[in-house]
N, C-alpha and C positions, 0 to 999 in steps of 0.2 A: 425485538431481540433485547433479552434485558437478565442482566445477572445480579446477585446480591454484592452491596458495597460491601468491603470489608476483605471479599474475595476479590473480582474485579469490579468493573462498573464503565457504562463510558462516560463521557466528560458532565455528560447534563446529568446524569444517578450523582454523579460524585458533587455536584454542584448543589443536587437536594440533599446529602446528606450535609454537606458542609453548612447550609442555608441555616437546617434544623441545629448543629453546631454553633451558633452566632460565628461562621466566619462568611470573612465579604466574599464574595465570587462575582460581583462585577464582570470582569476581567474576560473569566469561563465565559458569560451570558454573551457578551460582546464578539468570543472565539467563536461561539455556535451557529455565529449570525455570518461568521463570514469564511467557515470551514465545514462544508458537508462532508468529507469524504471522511474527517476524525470523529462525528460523531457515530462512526458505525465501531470506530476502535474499544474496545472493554480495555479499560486501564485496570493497573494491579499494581499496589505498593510493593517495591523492592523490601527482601529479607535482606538486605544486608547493605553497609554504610559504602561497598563498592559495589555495586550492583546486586543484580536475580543471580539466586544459585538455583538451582535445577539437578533434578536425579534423570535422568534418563535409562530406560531399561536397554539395553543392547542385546539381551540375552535370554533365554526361558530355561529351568534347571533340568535335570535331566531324569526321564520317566524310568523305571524299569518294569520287568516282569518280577513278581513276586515267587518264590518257593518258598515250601515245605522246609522249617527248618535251617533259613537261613535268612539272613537279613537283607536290607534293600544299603546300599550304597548313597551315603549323604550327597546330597545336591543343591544346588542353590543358582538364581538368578545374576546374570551381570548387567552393571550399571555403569554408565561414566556418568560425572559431573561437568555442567556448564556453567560459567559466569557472563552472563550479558551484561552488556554495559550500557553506562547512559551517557547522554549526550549533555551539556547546557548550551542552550542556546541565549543569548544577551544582545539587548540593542538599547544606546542609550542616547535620552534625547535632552537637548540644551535652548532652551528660550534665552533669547536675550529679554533683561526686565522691562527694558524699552520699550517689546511691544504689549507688555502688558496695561502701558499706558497709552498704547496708541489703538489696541484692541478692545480697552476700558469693561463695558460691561459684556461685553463678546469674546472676552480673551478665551473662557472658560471652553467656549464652544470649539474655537479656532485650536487650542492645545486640546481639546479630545480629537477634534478629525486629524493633527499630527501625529497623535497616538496611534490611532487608525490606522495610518498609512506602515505603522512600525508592526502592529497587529500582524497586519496584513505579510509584509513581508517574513516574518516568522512560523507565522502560517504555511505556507509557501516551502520554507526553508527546511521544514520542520514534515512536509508531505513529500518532499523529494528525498527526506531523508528516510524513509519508511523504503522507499523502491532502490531509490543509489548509496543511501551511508557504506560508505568502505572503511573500516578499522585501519586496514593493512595500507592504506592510501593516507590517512591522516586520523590520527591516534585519537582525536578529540570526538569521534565519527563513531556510530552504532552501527553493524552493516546491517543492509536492507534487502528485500528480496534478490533484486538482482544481482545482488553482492553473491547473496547464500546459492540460488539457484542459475548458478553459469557456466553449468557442462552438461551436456548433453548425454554424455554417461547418466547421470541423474535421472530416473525412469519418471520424477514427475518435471521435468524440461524436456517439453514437446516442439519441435521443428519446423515450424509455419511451409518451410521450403520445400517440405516432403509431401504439402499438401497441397503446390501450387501448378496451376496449370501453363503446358507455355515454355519458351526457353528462355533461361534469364543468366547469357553468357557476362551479362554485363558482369557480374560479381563478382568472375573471375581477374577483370582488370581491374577493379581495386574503384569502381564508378558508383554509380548512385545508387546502387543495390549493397554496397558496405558503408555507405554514410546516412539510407534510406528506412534504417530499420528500426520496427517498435516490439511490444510487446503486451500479452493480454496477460492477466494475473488473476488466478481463480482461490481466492481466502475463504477457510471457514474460522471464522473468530470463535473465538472462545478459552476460556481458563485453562485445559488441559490440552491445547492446540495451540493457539499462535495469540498474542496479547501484546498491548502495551505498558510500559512500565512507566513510575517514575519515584524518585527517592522516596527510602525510607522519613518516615515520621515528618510525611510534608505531604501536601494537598494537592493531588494531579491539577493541571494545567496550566494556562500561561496567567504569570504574574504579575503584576504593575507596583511598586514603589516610588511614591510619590517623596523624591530626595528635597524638596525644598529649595531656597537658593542658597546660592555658596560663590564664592569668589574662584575664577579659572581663568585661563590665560589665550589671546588666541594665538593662531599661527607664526606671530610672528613677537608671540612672549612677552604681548599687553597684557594687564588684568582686565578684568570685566566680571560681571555680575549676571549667574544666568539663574534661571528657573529649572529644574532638571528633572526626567521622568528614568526608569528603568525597568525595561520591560526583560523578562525571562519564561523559559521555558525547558526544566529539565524533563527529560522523556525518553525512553531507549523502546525497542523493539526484543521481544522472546517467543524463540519461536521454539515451543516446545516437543512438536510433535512434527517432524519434516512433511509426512505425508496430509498435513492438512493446506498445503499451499502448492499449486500448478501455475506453471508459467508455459504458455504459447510467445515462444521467442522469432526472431528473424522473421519478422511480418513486414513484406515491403511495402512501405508506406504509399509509395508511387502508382500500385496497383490497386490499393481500397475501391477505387472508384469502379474496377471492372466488373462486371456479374454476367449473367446467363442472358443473353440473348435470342429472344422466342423466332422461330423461321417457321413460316408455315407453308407445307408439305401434302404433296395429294401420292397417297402413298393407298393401291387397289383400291383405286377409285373413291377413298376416305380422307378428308380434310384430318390430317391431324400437326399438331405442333409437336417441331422439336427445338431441342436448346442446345447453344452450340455455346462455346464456352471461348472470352476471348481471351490472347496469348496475358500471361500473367494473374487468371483468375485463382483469386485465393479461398479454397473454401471452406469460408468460416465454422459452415455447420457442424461439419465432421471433424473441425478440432475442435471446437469445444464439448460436442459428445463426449471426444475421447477424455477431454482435461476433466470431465463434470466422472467419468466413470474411475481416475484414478484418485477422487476424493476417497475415503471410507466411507461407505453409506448412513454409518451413524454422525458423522460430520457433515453431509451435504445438504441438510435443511438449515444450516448458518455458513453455507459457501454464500461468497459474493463477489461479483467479478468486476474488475476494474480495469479501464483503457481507455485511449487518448481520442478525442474530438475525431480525429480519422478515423479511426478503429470503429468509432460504435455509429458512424456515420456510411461505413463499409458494411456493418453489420443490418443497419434497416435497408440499403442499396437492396443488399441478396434476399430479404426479407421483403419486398418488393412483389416478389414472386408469388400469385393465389397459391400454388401445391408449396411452398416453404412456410408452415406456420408454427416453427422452432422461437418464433421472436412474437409474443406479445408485451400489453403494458400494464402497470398495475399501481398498486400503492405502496411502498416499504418504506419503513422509516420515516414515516409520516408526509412523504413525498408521493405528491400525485404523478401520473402518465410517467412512470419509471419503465422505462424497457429490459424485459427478462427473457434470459437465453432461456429452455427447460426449466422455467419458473423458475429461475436465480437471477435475482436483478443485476441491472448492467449498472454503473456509475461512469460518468467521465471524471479522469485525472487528470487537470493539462503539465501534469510533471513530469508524467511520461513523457516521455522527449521522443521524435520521431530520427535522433541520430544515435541509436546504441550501437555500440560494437558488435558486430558478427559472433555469437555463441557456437561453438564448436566443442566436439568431443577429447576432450583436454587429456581424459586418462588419468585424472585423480581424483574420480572422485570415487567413497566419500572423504580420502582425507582432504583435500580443498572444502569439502563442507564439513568438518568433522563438527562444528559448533552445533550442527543439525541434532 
């Protein structure tokens, strides 16, 4: 999967161009090593010094029939505009000089794996923000899919529970069937579909500035003398086109483990197997059919489906089965034995969180999504 810089690009396209640039990218080379799920993202420089602006069409103009001697009626297409926003994210790290003499010719080593560990964290902070960023929850925040896609009015948020075998009265008492729930995310990336951003007239990804030392004070308003790094990362989410992203929501996590169990049956005197499904089986096949057929078919050769350690753990369970052979593995992204639904590779996210809130038919949308 790979687009021209300049348009988008993901983090390692934008790390050769910047390479060929004389800028450092360190930084990016060190992300890539410890972020698989952002190299599948196509980044794209923001137009504008407050975020992406965006035309979206809403509308097609209006056709007529033509006569004899008379004119056709002006027409024209409608559009709204979107501003997506970006996010910064900042973590800053302080050495005392101290150990830079008690670490001597190893300090260099010991302040990069501290780095690391800030890397990491950002990473992290910066992959849950892609799924949970809520604006409306804290203004510094880009929303993220489940932000955008959390009403079931939404014809691409599909209903794990409608697909699940079994009685699951639990959920009405408010039990582990509403603290119990995940979610599966089917993206097709791309420029005119769903992207990441990140500021105008600056170089996607996460940055390191090496501050020097400087005199700071500690807790309790001593000076001291530290060493100091600062790590950033500004990045927003644009998702231009609603219908290139499906969410399978309300998946009980508690059940992943269930599948089909084979009983074998002498049925007119023939040995045959049948499958009996236990209470709670969730099946996966038939939602992800449905998620992969409400892509647009010119988008579903760059779908790619992402879910948590349970989830795709649930998924080879049912794939278990000799007649289920919906689930093999392949190469994408330069990754070996990657597991693909209908040749759409699987990813695990472990940011997916297996306690989301219960999605239900809200009755507003699309104005609840109107950024869509």
């Amino acid at each position: 999967m790979s687009y021209a810089v300049g348009d988008v690009g993901t983090l390692a396209e934008i790390q050769e161009w910047a390479r060929s640039n004389k800028v450092d990218t360190t930084t990016i080379e060190l992300m890539n090593q410890t972020n698989d799920i952002l190299d599948h993202v196509p980044f794209r420089e923001s137009n504008t010094m407050r975020g992406h602006e965006t035309r979206l069409r809403t509308g097609l103009p209006e056709i007529y029939f033509r006569q004899l001697y008379r004119g056709t009626p002006i027409s024209k297409s409608q559009y709204s505009r979107v501003v997506e926003g970006i996010g910064i994210l900042e973590g800053r790290m302080e050495l005392d000089v101290l150990e830079k003499q008690l670490y001597q010719s190893s300090f260099g080593a010991y302040r990069l794996s501290e780095g690391k560990a800030f890397m990491e964290a950002l990473r992290q902070k910066a992959a849950t923000l892609f799924f949970y960023g809520d604006h409306a929850k804290l203004a510094d925040e880009f929303d993220g899919f489940a932000t955008r896609y959390c009403d079931l009015n939404n014809p691409h948020v599909i209903d794990a529970s409608e697909f699940t075998y079994g009685s699951n009265d639990e959920e009405e008492e408010g039990g582990e069937g509403e603290t119990g729930l995940t979610s599966m995310y089917l993206v097709a990336w791309g420029p005119d579909s769903v992207h990441g951003i990140f500021p105008k007239d600056s170089v996607g990804g996460l940055k390191h500035t090496d501050l020097g030392t400087y005199t700071t004070t500690d807790n309790e308003g001593r000076k001291l003398e530290v060493i100091a790094d600062l790590w950033s990362w500004s990045l927003g989410l644009c998702v231009r086109d609603w219908r290139s992203v499906v969410r399978i929501c309300n998946i009980k996590t508690k059940y992943l483990a269930n599948t089909l169990t084979g009983t074998l049956a002498n049925v007119n005197n023939e040995s045959k197997v049948s499958s009996t499904r236990e209470d709670g089986w969730i099946n996966l096949k038939d939602l992800t059919i449905i998620a992969k057929s409400k892509i647009p078919a010119g988008m579903r050769n760059r779908a790619v489906w992402y879910c948590n350690p349970q989830v795709l753990a649930g998924l080879e369970i049912q794939s278990s089965d000799t007649k289920n052979v919906h689930l093999h593995y392949g190469e994408y992204f330069g990754v070996q034995n990657v597991p693909a639904i209908h040749s759409r590779p699987v990813f695990e996210c472990e940011c997916i969180t297996n306690n989301e809130e219960r999605v239900t038919a809200g009755g507003s949308y699309p104005e609840k999504n109107s950024q869509q």
